[in-house]
C-alpha positions in Angstrom: -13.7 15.6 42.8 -10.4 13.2 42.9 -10.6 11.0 40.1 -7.8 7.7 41.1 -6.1 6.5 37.8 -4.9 2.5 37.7 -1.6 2.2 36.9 -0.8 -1.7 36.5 2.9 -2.9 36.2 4.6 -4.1 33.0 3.8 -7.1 34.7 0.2 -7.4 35.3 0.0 -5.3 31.9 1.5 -8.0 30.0 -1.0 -11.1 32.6 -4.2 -9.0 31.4 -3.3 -8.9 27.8 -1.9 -12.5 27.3 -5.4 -13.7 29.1 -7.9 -12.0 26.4 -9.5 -13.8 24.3 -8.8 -13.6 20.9 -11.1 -14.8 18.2 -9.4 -15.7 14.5 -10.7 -14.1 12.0 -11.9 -15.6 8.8 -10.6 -14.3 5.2 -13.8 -13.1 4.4 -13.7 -10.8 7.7 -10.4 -10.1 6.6 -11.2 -9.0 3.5 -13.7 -6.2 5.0 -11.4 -5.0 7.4 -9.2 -1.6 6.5 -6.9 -0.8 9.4 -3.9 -2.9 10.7 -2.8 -2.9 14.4 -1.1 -1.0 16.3 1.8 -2.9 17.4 4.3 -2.9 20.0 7.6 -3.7 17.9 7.8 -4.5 14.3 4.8 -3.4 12.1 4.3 -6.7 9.5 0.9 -4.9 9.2 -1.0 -8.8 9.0 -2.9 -8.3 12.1 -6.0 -6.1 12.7 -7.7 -4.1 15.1 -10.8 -6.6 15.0 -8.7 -9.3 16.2 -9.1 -8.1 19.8 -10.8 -4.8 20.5 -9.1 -4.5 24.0 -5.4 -5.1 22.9 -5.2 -3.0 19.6 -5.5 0.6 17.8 -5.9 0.7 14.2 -3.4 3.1 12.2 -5.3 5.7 11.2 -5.6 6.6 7.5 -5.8 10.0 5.7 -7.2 10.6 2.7 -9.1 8.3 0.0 -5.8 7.1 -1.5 -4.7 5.5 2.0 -5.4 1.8 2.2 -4.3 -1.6 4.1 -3.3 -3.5 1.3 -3.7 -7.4 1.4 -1.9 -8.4 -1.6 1.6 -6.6 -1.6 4.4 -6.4 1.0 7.8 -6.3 1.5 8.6 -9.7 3.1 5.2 -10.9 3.4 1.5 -9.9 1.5 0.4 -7.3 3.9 1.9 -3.3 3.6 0.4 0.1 3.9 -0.8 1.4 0.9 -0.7 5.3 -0.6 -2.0 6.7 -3.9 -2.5 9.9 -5.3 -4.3 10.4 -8.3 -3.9 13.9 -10.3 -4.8 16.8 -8.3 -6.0 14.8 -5.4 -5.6 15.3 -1.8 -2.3 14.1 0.1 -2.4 10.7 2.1 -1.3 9.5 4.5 -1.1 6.8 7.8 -0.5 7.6 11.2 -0.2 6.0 14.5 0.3 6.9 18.0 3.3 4.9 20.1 4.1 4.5 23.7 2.5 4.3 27.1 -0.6 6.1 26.4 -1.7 3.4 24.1 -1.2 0.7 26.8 2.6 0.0 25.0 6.3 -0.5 26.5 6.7 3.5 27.5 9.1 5.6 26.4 11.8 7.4 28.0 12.9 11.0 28.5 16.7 11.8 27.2 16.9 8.4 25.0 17.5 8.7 21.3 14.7 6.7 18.7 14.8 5.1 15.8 12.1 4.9 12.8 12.9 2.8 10.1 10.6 1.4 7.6 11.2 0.1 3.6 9.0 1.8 0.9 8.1 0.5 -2.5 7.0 3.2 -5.2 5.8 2.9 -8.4 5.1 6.1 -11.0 6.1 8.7 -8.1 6.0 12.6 -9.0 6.5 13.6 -5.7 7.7 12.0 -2.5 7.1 10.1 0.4 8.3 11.1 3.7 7.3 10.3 7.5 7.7 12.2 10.6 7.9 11.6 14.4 6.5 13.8 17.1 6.9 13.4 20.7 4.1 14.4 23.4 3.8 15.5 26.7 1.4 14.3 29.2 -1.4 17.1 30.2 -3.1 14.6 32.3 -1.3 11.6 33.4 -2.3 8.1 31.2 -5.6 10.1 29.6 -4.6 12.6 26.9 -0.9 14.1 26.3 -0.2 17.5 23.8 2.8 17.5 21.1 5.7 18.8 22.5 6.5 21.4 21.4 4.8 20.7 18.0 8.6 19.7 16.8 8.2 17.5 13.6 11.6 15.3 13.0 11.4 14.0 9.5 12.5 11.1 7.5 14.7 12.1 4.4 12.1 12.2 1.3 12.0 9.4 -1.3 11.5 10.6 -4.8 11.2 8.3 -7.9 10.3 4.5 -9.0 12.1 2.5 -6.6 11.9 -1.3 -5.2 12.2 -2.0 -1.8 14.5 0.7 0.2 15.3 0.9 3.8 14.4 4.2 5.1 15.9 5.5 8.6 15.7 8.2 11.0 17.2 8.7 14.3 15.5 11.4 16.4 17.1 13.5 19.2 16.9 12.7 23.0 13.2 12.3 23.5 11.6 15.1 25.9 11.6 14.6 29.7 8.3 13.7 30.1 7.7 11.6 27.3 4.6 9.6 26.7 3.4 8.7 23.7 5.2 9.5 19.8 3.2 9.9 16.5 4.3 8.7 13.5 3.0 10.5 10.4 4.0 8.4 6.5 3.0 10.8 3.7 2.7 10.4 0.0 3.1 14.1 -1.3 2.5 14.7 -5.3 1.2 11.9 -7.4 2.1 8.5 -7.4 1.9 4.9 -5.6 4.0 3.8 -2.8 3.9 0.9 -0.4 5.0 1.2 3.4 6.3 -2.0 5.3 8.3 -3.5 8.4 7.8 -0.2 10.2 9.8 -0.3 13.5 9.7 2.2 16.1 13.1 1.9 18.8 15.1 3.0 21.1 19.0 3.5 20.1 
């Protein structure tokens, strides 16, 4: 059995999405919603998944102390939020970037940049994020980590306002096609999450 996969141009890509219909959403549907978009470019984290089924992912959230909060943000009242009461369970948000998820691709051999700006209030512990690139197994269906390499953020410790956080991975692998972006909250504590951007160098 030969399965034929459609492969559109950035082109036609960008005609199909710009031609769905997108429905505003009240603040009352808002309000019951709990997972921002997946975005290609900067992540403002004030747009979500119910907007438009067919154009967005939601970040996914991990843990009972991972929420999309509506009231606080860096530049703007929308961030990713992460709590951790005592001896409770790590959280965390993560999201999957790149061709595989119908964004710009990403290329083999170019450096990336993640950069995001983290608020944290009553922290005993840290928050750090990491970035994983994958492989395809089976072209534009599923892809595996490759080779389960982690590149992490440097960790940010204390009660701090808004500070820039930035990390520049190595050339990406050959066969790159998607990355996964993993923002912990280790140890107890609040912290915020905004502006995340995802780049190449």
């Amino acid at each position: 059995m030969v399965y034929e996969i459609y492969d559109p141009s950035p082109e036609e890509t960008a005609h199909i999405l710009a031609n769905l219909v997108k429905t505003p959403l009240t603040e009352a549907e808002l309000a019951e919603l709990d997972k921002p978009a997946v975005v290609h470019g900067l992540h403002r984290f004030d747009i979500s998944v119910a907007e438009n089924d067919a154009k967005y992912f939601g970040w996914m959230k991990n843990g009972t102390g991972a929420a999309w909060d509506k009231t606080t943000g860096y530049d703007d009242s929308f961030s990713l939020k992460l709590e951790n009461k005592p001896g409770g369970e790590t959280s965390s948000w993560s999201a999957i970037i790149g061709q595989e998820m119908f964004m710009a691709p990403l290329y083999g051999g170019k450096q990336y940049r993640l950069s995001f700006y983290v608020k944290t209030e009553n922290l005993d512990g840290c928050v750090k994020a990491s970035v994983k690139f994958h492989d395809p197994v089976w072209p534009g269906i599923h892809s595996a980590p490759h080779p389960f390499v982690a590149y992490w953020t440097e960790e940010i410790k204390g009660a701090a306002d808004w500070t820039k956080v930035e990390l520049i991975t190595p050339p990406a692998p050959k066969n790159v096609i998607s990355s996964y972006i993993d923002i912990y909250l280790n140890g107890e504590g609040t912290a915020w999450v905004d502006n995340v951007l995802f780049e190449p160098v």
